[in-house]
N, C-alpha and C positions, 0 to 999 in steps of 0.2 A: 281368815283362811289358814295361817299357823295351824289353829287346835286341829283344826280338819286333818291336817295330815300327821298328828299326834296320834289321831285314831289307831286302833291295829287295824292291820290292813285288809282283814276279812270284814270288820264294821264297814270299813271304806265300801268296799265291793255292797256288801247289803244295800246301803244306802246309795249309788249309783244305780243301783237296781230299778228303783223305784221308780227311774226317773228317764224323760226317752230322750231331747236333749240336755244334756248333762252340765255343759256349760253354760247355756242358758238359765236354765231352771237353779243351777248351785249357784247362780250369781243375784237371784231373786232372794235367798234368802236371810233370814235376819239378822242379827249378832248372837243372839241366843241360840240356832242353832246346833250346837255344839252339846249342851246341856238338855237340850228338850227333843231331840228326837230318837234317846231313846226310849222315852216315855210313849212319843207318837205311834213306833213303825213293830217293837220286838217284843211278841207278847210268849213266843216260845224257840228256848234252842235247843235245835235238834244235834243227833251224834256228829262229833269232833264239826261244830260247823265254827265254832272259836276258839281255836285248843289255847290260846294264848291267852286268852279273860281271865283278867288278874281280879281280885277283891275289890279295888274302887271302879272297875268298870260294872261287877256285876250288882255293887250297890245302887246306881242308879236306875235300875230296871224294876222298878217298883211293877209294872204291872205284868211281868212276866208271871204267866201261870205254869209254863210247862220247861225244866230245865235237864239237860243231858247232859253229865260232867263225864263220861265214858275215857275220855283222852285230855282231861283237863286235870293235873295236882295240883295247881295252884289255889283253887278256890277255898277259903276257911270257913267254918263252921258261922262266924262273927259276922261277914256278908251274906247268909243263906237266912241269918234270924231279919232281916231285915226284908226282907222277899214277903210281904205279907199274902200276896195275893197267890202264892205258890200253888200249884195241887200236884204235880205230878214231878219228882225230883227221881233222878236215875243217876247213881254215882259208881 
């Protein structure tokens, strides 16, 4: 539960999203949780929806196709090569 609230806190919000009781269903899930759902749930961010996404968070979004850094400086060049499945990048 730690990492969880490690999250920034607009990931946090996404992922309660998804889910209708919140402390039920977030108490179901595994240890890995932390690590794999960004893989599961984020295939595109839209304008300023995480202005705070540092580089090792947007390394993990391997299957992100669709990203909008509009309100985002922080992202470098060295986590975007890593984005394979990229198509649409708005900077």
């Amino acid at each position: 539960m730690q990492k969880f609230r490690e999250l920034p806190e607009d990931t946090i919000k996404v992922i309660l999203s998804f889910t209708i009781n919140k402390v039920f269903d977030l108490s179901q899930v595994c240890k890995y949780f932390n690590t794999h759902i960004f893989n599961l749930r984020i295939r595109e961010i839209k304008y300023n929806q995480f202005p705070k996404m540092k580089d090792e968070h947007l390394e993990k979004l391997v299957s992100l196709t669709s990203l909008d850094l509009s309100y985002n400086n922080c992202i470098t060049n060295s986590a975007l090569e890593k984005l394979t499945n990229l198509a649409s990048l708005i900077k």
